[in-house]
C-alpha positions, -999 to +999 in steps of 0.1 A: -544-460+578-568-432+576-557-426+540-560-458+523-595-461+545-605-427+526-594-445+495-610-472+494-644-453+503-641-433+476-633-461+452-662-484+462-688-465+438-664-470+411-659-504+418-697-512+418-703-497+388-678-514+370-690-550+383-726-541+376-709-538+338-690-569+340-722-587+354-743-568+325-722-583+300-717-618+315-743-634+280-716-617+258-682-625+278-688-661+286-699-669+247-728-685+256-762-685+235-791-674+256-813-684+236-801-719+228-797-716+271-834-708+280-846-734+248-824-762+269-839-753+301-876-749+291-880-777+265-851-798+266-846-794+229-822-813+213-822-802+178-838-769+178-860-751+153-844-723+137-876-703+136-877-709+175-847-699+182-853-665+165-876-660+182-861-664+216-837-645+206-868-617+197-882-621+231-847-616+252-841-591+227-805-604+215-819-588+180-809-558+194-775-537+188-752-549+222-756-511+236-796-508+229-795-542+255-765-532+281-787-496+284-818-516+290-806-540+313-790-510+335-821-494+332-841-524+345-814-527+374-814-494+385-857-498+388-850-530+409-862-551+381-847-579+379-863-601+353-871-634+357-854-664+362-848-688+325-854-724+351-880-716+377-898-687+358-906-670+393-888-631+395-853-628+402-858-605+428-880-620+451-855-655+448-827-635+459-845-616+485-856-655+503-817-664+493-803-635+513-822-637+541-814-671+551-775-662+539-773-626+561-789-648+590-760-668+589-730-643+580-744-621+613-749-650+641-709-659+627-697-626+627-709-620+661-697-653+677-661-646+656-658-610+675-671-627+708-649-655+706-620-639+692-616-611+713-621-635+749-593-653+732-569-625+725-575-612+760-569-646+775-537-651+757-529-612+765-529-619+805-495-639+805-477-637+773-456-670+765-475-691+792-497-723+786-529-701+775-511-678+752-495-708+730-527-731+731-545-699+718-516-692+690-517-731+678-555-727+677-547-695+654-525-711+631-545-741+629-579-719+619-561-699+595-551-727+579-581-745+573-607-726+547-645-731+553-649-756+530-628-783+544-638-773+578-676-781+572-675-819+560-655-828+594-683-810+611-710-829+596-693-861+599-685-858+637-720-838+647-743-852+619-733-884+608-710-898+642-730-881+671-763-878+656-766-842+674-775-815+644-785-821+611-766-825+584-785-799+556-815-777+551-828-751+564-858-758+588-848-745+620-821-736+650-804-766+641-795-761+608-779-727+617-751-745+641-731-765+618-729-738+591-718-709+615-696-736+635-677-738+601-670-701+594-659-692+633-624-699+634-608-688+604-630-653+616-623-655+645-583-656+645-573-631+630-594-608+657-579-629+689-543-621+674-551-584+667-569-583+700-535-604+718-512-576+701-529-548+710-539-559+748-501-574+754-491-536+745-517-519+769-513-543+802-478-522+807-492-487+798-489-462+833-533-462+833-533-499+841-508-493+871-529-471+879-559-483+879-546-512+899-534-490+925-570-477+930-581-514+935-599-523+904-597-560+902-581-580+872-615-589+855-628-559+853-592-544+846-593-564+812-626-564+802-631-524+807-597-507+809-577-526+784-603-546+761-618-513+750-588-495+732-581-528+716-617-531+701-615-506+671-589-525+654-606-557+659-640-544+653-626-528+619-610-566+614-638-584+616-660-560+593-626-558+570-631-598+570-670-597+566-666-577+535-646-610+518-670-635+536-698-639+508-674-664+497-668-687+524-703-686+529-711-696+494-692-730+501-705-735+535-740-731+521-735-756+491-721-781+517-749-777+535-775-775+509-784-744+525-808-722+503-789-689+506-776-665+481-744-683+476-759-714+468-784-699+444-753-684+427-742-714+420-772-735+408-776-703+385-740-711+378-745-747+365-783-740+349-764-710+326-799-692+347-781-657+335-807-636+349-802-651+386-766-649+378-761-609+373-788-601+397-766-620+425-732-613+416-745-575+419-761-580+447-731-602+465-706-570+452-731-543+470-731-561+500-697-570+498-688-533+492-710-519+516-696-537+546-662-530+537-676-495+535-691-498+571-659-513+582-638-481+571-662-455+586-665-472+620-625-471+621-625-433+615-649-431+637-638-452+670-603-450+661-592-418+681-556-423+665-576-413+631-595-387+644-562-378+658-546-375+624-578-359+609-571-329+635 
């Protein structure tokens, strides 16, 4: 575990670079004209000048040998510049900073409600295994796991929104708006830390400490919350930031479902508008954060795991 951890910290830079090339080269790979793209957006023209297009093309400086533009559109990333976007005309930068905040609001209040809720659950079904609690919380594992984000959120909006009239059903204007959204990417977060959490608890509750530590008195709940909940929290906090790491995704669809105005969604407007500055700017920036969590994720392992530090020595 240590190893491939080490791994796949040293690989991240690697992996960043190369997607910061792929996303650099996205006007080339996909075959599309940016400069029939931005004359579409900004004028709507049908049949289009010649002597306009050339000199799109002059102003996004597709005139240019492929390397001259790939080394100035590195350079302009590495400076934080981001360009500007080909719809809306405002910088690329500071729409993806709005986008992310609203999309890191959400992927923190669900990771921290998954962990919560997953690691109550794996104790609960820990306490007795095989009785009522411990299958009711393995059916509610299966059932999570098997149902993404995405098909998890329209029930959500029909039964709370629609039926019930309790939370809204889109935008982003308050509280509210947060429920629905983080409601959808719980479960399938949350089980796989209640099963990890279940394993690693069921193991612990017959390790010599606990008899001991019920001979001194200690009662159960603080038996299970101190004494064994704490050596099963490093594989379910490295989980859970394992899991975050793959999340942008999920959250992506949740947010389009929800007409949410995070980075995902702006992704995908970008996406459909053939907006390729909006486009490499965010896929970079999903990848970074993406990479940086799973990067977070290996180092608190080696770090609260003393079975690594134990292999370390």
């Amino acid at each position: 575990m240590r190893g491939s951890a080490l791994l796949r910290l040293a690989l991240s830079p690697l992996v960043l670079v190369a997607i910061v090339l792929v996303a650099m080269l996205l006007p080339e790979l996909t075959g599309v004209d940016s400069a029939r793209s931005v004359l579409a957006v900004r004028y709507a023209d049908a049949d289009p000048d010649p002597r306009v297009i050339a000199a799109i093309r002059a102003d996004l400086g597709l005139d240019r040998p492929l390397w001259q533009r790939l080394v100035e559109r590195l350079g302009r990333l590495c400076t934080g510049r981001f360009g500007t976007s080909w719809v809306s005309g405002d910088p690329v930068g500071a729409q993806l900073g709005r986008a992310f905040q609203v999309s890191l609001s959400i992927m923190v209040t669900a990771l921290v409600v998954s962990f919560a809720v997953g690691c109550a659950a794996g104790l609960l079904a820990a306490r007795r295994p095989g009785a009522v609690a411990d299958r009711v919380v393995s059916a509610c594992n299966r059932l999570a796991s098997a149902v993404p984000e995405f098909a998890l959120a329209p029930v959500l909006v029909a039964v709370f929104a629609v039926g019930l009239h309790l939370l809204p059903s889109s935008g982003w204007r308050g509280p509210a708006n947060l429920v629905l959204p983080v409601a959808s990417l719980v479960p399938v977060l949350a089980a796989p830390v209640a099963a990890v959490v279940r394993t690693q608890a069921a193991a612990l509750r017959g390790e010599n400490f606990v008899a001991a530590a019920r001979a001194r008195g200690i009662g159960e709940f603080r038996l299970w919350t101190r004494h064994i909940a704490r050596p099963a929290l490093p594989a379910a906090l490295s989980l859970v930031t394992y899991k975050a790491a793959g999340m942008i995704a999920g959250t992506a669809a949740v947010e389009t479902v929800f007409d949410i105005p995070g980075l995902g969604r702006t992704v995908v407007d970008a996406v459909r508008a053939q907006d390729i500055p909006v486009v490499q700017a965010g896929l970079v920036v999903a990848a970074a954060v993406a990479l940086f969590v799973g990067a977070v994720g290996d180092a608190l392992h080696l770090v609260v795991d003393p079975r690594s530090r134990g292999g370390a020595a």
